[in-house]
NULO-323124 format. One line per field, with one value per residue (C-alpha): x, y, z; residue in one letter. Coordinates in Angstrom, 1 decimal, padded with zeros to 4 digits. Each point is the difference from the previous one (the first is absolute). Last residue first. Layout:
<atoms>
x	c(X;...) .
y	c(Y;...) .
z	c(Z;...) .
type	c(A;...) .
</atoms>
This chain:
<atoms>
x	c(-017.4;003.8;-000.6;-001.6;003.1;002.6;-002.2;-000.1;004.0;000.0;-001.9;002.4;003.3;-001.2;-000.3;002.0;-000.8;002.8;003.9;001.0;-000.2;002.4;-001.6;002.1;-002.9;-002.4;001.2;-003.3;-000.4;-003.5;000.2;003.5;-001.4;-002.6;002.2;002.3;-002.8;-001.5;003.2;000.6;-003.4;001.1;002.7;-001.9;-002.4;002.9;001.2;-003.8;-000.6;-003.0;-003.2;-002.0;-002.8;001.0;003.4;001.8;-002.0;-001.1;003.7;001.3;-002.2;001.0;003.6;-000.2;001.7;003.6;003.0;-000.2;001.9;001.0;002.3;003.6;000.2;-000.9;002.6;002.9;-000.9;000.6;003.0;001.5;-000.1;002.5;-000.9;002.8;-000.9;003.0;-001.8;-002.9;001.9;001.6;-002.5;-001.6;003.3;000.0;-004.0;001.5;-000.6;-000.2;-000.8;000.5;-002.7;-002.1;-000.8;000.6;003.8;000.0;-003.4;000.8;-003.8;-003.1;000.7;-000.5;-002.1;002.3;003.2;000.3;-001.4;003.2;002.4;-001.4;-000.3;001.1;-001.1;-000.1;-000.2;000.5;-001.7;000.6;-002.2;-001.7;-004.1;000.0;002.0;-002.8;-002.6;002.0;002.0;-003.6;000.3;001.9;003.1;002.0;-000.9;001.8;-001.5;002.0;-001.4;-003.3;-002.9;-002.1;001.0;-001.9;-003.8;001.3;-000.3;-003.6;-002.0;002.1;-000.2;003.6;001.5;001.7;002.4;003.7;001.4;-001.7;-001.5;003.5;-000.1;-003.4;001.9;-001.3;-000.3;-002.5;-003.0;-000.5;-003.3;002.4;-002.4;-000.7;004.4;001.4;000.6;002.2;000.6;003.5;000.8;003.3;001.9;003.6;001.1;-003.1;-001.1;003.5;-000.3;-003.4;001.1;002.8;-002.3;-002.4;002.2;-002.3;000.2;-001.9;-002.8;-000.6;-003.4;-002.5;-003.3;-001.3;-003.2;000.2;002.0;003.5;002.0;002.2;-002.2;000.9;002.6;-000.9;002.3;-000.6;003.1;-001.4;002.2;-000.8;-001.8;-003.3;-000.1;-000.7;-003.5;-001.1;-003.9;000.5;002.8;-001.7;-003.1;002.0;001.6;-003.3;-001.2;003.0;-000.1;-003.4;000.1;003.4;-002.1;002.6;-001.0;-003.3;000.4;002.2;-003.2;-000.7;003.8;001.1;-000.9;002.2;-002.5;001.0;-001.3;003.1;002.0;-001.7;-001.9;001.4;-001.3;003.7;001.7;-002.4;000.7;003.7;000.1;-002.6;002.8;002.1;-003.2;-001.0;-002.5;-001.9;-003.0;-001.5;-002.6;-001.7;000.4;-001.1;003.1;000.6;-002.9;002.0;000.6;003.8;-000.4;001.0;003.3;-000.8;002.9;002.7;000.3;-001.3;001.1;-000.2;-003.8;-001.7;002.8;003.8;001.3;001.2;-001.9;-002.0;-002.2;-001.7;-002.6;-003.3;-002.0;-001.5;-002.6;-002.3;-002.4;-003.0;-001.4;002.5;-002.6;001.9;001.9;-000.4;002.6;002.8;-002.5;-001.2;003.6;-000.3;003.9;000.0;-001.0;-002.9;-002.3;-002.7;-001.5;-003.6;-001.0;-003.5;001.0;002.6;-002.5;-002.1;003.2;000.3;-003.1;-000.2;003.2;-001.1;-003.0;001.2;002.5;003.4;002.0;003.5;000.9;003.7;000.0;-003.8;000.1;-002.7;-000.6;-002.3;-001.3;-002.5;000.3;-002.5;001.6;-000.9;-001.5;003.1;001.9;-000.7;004.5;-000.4;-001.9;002.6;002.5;-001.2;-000.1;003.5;001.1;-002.1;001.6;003.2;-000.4;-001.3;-003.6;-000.9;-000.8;003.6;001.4;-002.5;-000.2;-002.3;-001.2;-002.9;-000.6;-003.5;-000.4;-003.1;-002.8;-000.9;000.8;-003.4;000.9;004.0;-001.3;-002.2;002.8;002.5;-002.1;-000.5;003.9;000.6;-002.2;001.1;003.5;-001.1;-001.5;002.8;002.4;-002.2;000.1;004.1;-000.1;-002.3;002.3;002.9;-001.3;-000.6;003.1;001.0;-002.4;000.9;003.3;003.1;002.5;003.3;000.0;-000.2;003.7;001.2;-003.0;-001.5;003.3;-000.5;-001.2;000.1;001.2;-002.2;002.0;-003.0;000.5;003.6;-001.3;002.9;002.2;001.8;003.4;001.9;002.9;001.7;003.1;000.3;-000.5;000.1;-002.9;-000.9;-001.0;002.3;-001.4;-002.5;-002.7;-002.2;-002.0;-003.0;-001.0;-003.1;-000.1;002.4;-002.5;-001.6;003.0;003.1;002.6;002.0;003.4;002.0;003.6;001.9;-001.4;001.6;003.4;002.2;-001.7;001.5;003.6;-001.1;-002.0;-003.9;-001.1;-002.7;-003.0;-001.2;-000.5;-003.6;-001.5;-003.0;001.8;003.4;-000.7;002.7;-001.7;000.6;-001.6;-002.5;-001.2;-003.5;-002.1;-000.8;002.1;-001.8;-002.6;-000.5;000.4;003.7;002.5;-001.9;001.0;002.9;001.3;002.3;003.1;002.1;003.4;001.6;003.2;001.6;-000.5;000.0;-002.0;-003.3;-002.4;-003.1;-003.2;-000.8;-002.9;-002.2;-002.6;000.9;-001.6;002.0;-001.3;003.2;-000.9;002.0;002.3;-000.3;002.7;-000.3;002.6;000.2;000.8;003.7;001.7;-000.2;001.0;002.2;003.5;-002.2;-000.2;002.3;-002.7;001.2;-003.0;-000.4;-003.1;-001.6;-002.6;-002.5;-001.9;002.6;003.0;001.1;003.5;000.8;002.8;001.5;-003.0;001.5;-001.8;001.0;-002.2;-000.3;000.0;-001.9;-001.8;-001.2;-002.1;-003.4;-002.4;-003.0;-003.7;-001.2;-004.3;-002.2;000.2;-003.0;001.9;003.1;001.3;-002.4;002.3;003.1) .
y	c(030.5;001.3;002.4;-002.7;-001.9;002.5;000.7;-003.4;-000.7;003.1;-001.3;-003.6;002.8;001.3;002.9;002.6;003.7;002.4;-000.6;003.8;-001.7;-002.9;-002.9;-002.3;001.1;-002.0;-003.5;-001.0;-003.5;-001.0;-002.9;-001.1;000.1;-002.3;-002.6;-000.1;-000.7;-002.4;-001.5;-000.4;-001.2;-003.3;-000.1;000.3;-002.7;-002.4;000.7;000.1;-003.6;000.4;-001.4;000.9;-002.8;-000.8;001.4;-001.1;-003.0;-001.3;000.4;-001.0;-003.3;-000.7;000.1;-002.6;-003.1;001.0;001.2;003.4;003.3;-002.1;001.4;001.1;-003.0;-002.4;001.6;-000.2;-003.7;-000.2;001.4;-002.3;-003.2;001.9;-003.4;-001.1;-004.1;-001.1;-001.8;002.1;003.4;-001.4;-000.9;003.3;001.5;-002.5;001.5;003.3;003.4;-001.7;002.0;-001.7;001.3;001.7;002.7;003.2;001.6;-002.0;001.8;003.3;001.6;000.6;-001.6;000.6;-001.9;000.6;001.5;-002.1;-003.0;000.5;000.1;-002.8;-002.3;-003.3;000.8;-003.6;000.5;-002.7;-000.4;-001.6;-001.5;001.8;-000.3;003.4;001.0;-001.8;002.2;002.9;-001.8;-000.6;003.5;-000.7;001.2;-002.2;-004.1;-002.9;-001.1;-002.4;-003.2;000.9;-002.4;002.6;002.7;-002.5;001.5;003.5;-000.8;-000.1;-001.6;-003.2;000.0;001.6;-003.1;-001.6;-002.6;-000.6;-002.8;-003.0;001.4;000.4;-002.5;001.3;003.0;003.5;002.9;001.9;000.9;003.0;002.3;002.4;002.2;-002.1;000.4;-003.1;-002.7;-002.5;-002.7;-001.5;-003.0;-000.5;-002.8;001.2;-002.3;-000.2;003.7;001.3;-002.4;001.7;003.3;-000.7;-001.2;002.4;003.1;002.6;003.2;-002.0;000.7;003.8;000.9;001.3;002.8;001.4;000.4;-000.1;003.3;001.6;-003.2;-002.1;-002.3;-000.4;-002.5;-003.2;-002.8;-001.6;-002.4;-003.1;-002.2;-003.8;-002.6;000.6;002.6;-002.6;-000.5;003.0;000.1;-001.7;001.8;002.8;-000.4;-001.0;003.1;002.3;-001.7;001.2;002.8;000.9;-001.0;002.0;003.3;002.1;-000.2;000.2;003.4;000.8;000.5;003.0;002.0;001.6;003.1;002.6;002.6;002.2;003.2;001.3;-001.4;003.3;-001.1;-000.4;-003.8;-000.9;001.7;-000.4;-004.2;001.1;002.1;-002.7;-002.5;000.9;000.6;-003.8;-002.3;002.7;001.3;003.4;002.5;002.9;-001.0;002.5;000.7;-003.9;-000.1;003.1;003.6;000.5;-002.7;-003.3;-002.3;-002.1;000.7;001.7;003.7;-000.9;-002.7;000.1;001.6;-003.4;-002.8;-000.4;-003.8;-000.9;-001.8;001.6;001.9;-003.3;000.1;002.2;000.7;002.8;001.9;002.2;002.5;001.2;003.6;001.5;-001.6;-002.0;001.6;-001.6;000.3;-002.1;-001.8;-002.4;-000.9;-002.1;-000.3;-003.5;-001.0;002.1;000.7;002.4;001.9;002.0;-001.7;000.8;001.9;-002.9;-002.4;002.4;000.2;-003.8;-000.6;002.2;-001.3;-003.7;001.1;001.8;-002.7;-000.8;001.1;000.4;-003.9;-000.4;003.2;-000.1;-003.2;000.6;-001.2;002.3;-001.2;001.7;-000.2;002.3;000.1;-000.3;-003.2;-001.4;000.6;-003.2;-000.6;-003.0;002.6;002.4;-002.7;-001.7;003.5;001.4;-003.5;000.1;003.5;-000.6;-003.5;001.4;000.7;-001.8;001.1;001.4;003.6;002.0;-000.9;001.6;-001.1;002.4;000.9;002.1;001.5;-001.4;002.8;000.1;003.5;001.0;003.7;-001.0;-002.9;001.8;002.4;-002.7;-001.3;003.0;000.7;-003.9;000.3;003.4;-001.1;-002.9;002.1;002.4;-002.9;-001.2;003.1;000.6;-004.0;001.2;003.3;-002.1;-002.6;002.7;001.6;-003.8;-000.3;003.0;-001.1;001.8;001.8;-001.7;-001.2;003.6;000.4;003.6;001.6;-001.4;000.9;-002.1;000.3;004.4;001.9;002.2;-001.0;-001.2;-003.7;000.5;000.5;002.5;000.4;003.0;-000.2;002.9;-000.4;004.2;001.3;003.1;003.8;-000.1;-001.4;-004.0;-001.9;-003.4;-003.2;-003.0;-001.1;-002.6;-001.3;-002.1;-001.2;-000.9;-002.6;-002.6;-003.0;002.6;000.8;001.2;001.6;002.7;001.0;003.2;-000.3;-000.1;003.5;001.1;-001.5;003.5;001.1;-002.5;000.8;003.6;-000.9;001.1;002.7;-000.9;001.7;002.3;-000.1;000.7;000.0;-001.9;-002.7;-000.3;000.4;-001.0;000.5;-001.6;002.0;-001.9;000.3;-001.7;-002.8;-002.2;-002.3;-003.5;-001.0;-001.4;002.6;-000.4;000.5;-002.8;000.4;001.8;-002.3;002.7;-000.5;003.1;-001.4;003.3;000.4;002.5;-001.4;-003.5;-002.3;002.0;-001.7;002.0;-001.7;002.5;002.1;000.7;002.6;002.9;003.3;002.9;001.1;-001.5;-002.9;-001.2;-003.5;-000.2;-001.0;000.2;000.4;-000.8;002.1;-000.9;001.7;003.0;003.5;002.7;-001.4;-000.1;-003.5;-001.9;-002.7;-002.7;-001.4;-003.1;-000.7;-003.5;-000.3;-003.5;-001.5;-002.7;000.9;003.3;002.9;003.7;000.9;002.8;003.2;002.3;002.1;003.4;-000.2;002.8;002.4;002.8;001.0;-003.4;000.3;000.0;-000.5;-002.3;000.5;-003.0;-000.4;-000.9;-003.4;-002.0;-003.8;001.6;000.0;-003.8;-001.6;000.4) .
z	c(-022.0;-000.1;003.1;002.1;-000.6;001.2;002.6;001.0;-000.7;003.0;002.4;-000.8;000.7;003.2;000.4;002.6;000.5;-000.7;-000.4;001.0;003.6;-000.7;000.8;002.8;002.4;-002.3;001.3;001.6;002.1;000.1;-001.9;000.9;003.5;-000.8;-001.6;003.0;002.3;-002.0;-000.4;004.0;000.4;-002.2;002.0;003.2;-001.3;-000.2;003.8;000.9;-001.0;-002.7;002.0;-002.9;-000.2;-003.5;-000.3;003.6;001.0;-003.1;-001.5;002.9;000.2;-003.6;000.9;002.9;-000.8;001.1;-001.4;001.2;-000.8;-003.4;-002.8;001.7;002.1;-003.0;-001.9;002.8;-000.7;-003.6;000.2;002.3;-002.9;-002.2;-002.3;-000.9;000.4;-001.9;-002.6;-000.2;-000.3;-003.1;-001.3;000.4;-001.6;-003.1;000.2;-000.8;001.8;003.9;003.0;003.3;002.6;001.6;-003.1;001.6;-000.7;-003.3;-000.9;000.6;001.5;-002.3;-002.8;-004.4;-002.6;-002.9;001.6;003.0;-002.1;-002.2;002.2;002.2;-003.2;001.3;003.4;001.3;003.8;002.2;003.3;003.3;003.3;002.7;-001.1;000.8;-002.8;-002.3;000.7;-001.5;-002.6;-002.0;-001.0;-003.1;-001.0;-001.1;001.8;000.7;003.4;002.3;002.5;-001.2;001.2;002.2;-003.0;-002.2;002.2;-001.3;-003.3;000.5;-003.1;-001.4;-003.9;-000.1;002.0;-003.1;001.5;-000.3;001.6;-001.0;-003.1;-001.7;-002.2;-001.1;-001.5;002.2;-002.3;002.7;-001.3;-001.8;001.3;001.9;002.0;003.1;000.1;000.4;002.5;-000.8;002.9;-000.3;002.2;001.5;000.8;-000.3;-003.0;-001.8;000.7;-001.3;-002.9;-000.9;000.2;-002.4;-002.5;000.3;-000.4;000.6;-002.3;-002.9;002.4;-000.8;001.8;-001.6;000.7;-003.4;001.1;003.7;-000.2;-001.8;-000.1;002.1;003.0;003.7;001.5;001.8;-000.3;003.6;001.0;002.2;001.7;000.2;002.4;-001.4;-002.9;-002.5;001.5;-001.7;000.8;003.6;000.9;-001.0;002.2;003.2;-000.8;000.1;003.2;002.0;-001.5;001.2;003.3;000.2;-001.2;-001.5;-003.3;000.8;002.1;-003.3;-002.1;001.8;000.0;003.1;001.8;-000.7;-001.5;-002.9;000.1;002.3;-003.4;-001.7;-003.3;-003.3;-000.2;-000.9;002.0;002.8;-000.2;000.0;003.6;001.6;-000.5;002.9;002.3;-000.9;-001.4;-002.3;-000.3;-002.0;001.9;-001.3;-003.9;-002.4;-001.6;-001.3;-001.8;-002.4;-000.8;-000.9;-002.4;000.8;-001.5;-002.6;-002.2;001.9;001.5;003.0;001.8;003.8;-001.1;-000.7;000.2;000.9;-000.2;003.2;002.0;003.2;-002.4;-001.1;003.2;-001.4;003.0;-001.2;002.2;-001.8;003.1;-002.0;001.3;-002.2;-002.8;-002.6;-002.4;-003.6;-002.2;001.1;002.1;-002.9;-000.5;003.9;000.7;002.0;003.5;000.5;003.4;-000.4;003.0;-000.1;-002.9;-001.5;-003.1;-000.2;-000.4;-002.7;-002.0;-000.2;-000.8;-002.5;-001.8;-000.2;-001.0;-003.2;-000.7;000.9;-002.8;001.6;000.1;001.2;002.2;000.8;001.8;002.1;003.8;002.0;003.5;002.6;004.3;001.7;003.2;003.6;-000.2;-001.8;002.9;001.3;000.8;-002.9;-002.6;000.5;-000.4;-003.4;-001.5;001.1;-001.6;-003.5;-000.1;000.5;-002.2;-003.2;-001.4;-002.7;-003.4;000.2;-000.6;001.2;003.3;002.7;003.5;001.3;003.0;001.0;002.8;002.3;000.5;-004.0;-001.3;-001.9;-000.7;-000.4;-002.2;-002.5;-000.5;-000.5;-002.0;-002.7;000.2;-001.0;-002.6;-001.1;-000.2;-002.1;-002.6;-000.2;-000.2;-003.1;-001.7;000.4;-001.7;-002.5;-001.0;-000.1;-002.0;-002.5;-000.2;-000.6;-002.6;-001.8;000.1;002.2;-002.2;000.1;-003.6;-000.8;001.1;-001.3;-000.6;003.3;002.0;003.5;003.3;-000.5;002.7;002.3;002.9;002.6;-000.7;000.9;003.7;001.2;003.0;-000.3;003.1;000.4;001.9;000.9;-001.6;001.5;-000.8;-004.1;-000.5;-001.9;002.7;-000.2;-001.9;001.2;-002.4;001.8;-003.3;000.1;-002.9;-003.0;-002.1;001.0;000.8;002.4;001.7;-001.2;003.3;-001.0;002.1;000.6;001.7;-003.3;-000.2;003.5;-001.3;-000.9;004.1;001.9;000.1;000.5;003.0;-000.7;002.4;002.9;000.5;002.6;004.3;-000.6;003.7;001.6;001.7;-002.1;-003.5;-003.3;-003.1;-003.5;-002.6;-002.6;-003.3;-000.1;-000.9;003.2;002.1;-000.8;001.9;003.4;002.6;000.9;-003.0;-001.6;-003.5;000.5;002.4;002.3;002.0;001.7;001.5;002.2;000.6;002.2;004.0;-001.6;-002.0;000.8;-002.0;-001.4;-002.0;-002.5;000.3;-003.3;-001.6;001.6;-000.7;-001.2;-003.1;-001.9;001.4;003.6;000.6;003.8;002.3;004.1;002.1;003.4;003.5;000.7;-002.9;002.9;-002.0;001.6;-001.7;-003.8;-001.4;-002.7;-001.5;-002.7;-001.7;-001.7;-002.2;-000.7;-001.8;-000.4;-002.9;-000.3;002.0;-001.4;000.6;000.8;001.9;001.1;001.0;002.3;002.5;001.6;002.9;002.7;-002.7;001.6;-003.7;000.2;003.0;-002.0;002.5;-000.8;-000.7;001.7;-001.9;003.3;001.6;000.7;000.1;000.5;003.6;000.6;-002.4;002.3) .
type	c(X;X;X;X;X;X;X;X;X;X;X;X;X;X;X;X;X;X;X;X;X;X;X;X;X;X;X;X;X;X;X;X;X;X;X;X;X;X;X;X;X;X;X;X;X;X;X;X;X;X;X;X;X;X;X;X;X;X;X;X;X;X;X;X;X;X;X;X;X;X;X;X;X;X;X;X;X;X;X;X;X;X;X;X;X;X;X;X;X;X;X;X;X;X;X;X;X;X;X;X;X;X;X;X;X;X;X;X;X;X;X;X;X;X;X;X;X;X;X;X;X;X;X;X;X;X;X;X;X;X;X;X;X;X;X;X;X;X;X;X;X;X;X;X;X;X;X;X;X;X;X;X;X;X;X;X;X;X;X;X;X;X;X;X;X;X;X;X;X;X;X;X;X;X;X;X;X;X;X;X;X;X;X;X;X;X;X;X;X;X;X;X;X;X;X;X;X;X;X;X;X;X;X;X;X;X;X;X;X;X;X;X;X;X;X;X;X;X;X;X;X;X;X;X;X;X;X;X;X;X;X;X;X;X;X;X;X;X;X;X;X;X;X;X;X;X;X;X;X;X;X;X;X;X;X;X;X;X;X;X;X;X;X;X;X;X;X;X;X;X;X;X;X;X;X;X;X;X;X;X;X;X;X;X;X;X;X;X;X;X;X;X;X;X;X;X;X;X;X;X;X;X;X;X;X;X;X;X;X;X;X;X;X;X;X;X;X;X;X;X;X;X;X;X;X;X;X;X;X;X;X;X;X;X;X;X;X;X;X;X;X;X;X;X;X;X;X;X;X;X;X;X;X;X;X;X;X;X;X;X;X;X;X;X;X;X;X;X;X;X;X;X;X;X;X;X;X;X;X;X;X;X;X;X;X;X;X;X;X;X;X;X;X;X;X;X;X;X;X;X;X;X;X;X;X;X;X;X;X;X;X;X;X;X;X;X;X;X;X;X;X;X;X;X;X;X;X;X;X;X;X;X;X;X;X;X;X;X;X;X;X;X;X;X;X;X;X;X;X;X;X;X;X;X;X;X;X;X;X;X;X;X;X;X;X;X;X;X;X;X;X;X;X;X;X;X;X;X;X;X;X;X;X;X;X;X;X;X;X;X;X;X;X;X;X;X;X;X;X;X;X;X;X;X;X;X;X;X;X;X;X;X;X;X;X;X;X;X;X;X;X;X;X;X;X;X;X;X;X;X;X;X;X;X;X;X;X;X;X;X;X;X;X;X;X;X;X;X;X;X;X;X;X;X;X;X;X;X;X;X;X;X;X;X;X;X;X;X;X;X;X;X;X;X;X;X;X;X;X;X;X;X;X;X;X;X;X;X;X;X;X;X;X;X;X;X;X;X;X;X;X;X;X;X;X;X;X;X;X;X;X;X;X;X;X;X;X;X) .
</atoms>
């Protein structure tokens, strides 16, 4: 399919409205996350064939389209349309515009749909803004019916709130508002120095594409930590164990920029003159520095961040609350993402706001250790020996993740957990309880010294993934530590004592009671509960294991070398990925002009016509 349109000329389409072949209606309207969702009922002329597919476009009011939903065909008359409108399929956000919605079938304009009438008194209700940059500026998907007398037609005006014109705040009227010479100040040096540093990194990368070394150059980047993290110490370790170290330029950046910004002046050059001379870069974290400096093309980013596969929504999955990215971010110039399974892909694109085609199914680095039996066998050898309790009793992992906005206010509320109780439950069952919080939450675990023979601290141990060896049943939320762990085949309890309220605050990407594998508990009485009669909905956990591993074996890091650095994708995924292209390049070329009306005149479009608008002022 790519092939068609790689070189393809402008596709001035037909408009076959007039024939009505189509009389399309749109009934429901409704959002998961970031994502539309439009029904349509179709009732079709007798001489036309609903056979041949339909295509959906949404088209600006100078007729070029700027999105294609995703089309379901539930049944002969309805059809599901599904957009993300900030990754509708090319990577960024659905631009600026007022938009038709266009029904095509090959190259000819069937029309647009009419609004039902039951539908049409709720079309504002429809509309949603999504706050980004700590709430400063918007997104806004404005959804209402055309305003003519001939039908009622969905518009949908999609607007970057930053562009409205309106004022932040009333200066007269809140003076205490007004931003400090000094901070207008810091501005202005902090806009200096990002000049400065994209001229570095320009002037090297120039020096570097005329000088291009004969190996490529791979670099392993984190900017999170000072050291780099166990994907990318993994991919490492086996490219080096296969010899393909020869054929690679191998270089290493570990900052942690996130919890100690300032960095120095030499810290920062080095840095950008590394990645001047990167061909690929690995990451397994967000990397802020890349939010506003773009890479060359040239420069393949691979992420192979793992903590989609919880629950909790990140990057774009939850936009519109604090924290969440800005429409231009690190994440959009990732080539490739990784994930352990096809089923999971879907989320991990979600959240990077990249197409799930980008998102390679190849298994997670760091779980090749994991699932090393060599390796585990040694690993619990090692624990017995450093917790010597454990022998001959159960082991219950507590290991949920942290409350709070980020690492610097990260807690966890442990006058929740009834001690006492907890502690007679282990006595009388024989269970050890190892406690494993959070890396963020700097409180130690409330443990009374009575209770050191059952409960032990275990937050000073480094891989929390060597206790899952041990674990006879995880406690956790929603952590991501549930992923490896559902292969280890044994229950999980989940204490979501504030699942409304983390829903609302920090937000998921799928229903959490229809995926967490396993019981879910809203008061500890209820975990106890759980404990003493062993309710654990044990089967749920398995069907979760199926659904998030395509291969449970030791051999991620070699499909990562195999398919992305020597670039022996599997032709079923790089016919997906093709696919998109394809589709992407014909929504490029496709031209919607015929729908004009001829008195209408020649066409602008409306950022020519902000330029003019502009020019004329200065």
């Amino acid at each position: 399919m790519a092939s068609e349109t790689n070189n393809l000329a402008t596709i001035r389409l037909n408009d076959c409205s007039g024939a009505r072949l189509v009389a399309a209606t749109l009934t429901g309207i409704d959002w998961e996350r970031i994502i539309m969702h439009l029904t349509l009922h179709m009732d079709y002329a007798p001489d036309f064939d609903p056979s041949v597919p339909l295509e959906f476009y949404l088209v600006t009011a100078y007729y070029k389209p700027n999105g294609r939903f995703q089309a379901e065909q539930l049944d002969e008359q309805t059809y599901r349309l599904t957009m993300n409108v900030t990754n509708p399929s090319f990577c960024s956000c659905v631009p600026t515009g007022t938009y038709a919605l266009v029904i095509i079938q090959g190259n000819n304009i069937l029309g647009c749909p009419t609004v039902a009438d039951e539908l049409a008194p709720h079309m504002a209700d429809k509309s949603r803004t999504f706050l980004h940059n700590n709430k400063t500026k918007g997104y806004c998907v404005n959804i209402a019916c055309s305003e003519t007398e001939e039908a009622l037609n969905p518009v949908f005006t999609i607007m970057d709130m930053s562009r409205s014109g309106l004022p932040v705040f009333n200066a007269e009227t809140r003076p205490e508002m007004m931003p400090s010479r000094r901070k207008k100040l810091n501005k202005r040096i902090d806009k200096f120095k990002r000049q400065v540093m994209l001229d570095i990194y320009n002037v090297s990368n120039r020096y570097y594409k005329t000088f291009r070394p004969k190996k490529p150059v791979i670099t392993f980047m984190s900017e999170q930590d000072d050291r780099l993290g166990t994907n990318l110490t993994a991919l490492i370790d086996r490219i080096k164990a296969r010899g393909l170290e020869d054929q690679f330029t191998l270089l290493e950046s570990a900052r942690a920029t996130v919890a100690h910004p300032h960095q120095g002046t030499l810290s920062w050059v080095k840095m950008l003159v590394l990645l001047a001379r990167t061909d690929m870069l690995f990451l397994d974290d967000h990397a802020p520095v890349l939010d506003w400096l773009k890479l060359d093309p040239k420069t393949d980013i691979i992420q192979l961040w793992h903590a989609g596969a919880g629950f909790k929504s990140s990057g774009y999955s939850r936009w519109g609350h604090t924290g969440c990215p800005a429409p231009v971010s690190c994440h959009r110039q990732y080539k490739y993402g990784v994930a352990a399974s096809k089923t999971v892909a879907g989320f991990h694109a979600e959240v990077w706001g990249i197409n799930p085609e980008q998102v390679l199914p190849a298994g997670m680095p760091r779980m090749d250790e994991f699932l090393d039996p060599d390796y585990r066998k040694s690993k619990t050898a090692e624990l017995k020996a450093k917790f010597p309790m454990i022998n001959g009793n159960k082991v219950l992992l507590f290991a949920p993740t942290y409350r709070g906005k980020n690492r610097f206010d990260a807690h966890y509320p442990y006058d929740l957990i009834d001690f006492d109780r907890l502690y007679d439950w282990c006595t009388r069952k024989g269970w050890i309880v190892l406690f494993k919080m959070h890396p963020w939450v700097a409180e130690p675990v409330p443990i009374k010294d009575a209770y050191k023979d059952r409960f032990v601290d275990a937050n000073t141990y480094p891989n929390i993934n060597d206790l899952l060896y041990v674990t006879n049943l995880l406690i956790t939320d929603y952590s991501s530590c549930i992923f490896e762990y559902s292969l280890m085949h044994q229950p999980a309890l989940f204490f979501a004592f504030d699942e409304i309220q983390y829903e609302f605050s920090r937000g998921f990407h799928r229903d959490y009671e229809d995926a967490a594998p396993g019981k879910i508990c809203h008061t500890f009485e209820e975990v106890l509960a759980a404990l003493e009669t062993e309710d654990f909905d044990f089967h749920k956990i398995e069907q979760y294991a199926k659904e998030h591993f395509d291969y449970t074996d030791p051999h991620a890091c070699d499909r990562i070398i195999d398919w992305i650095l020597l670039g022996n994708i599997p032709a079923e995924l790089q016919a997906r990925i093709d696919d998109v292209a394809a589709i992407n390049e014909r929504l490029r070329v496709l031209d919607f002009s015929a729908m004009a009306p001829e008195e209408a005149g020649p066409l602008k479009d409306p950022d020519d016509e902000d330029e003019e608008q502009t020019s004329a002022r200065d």
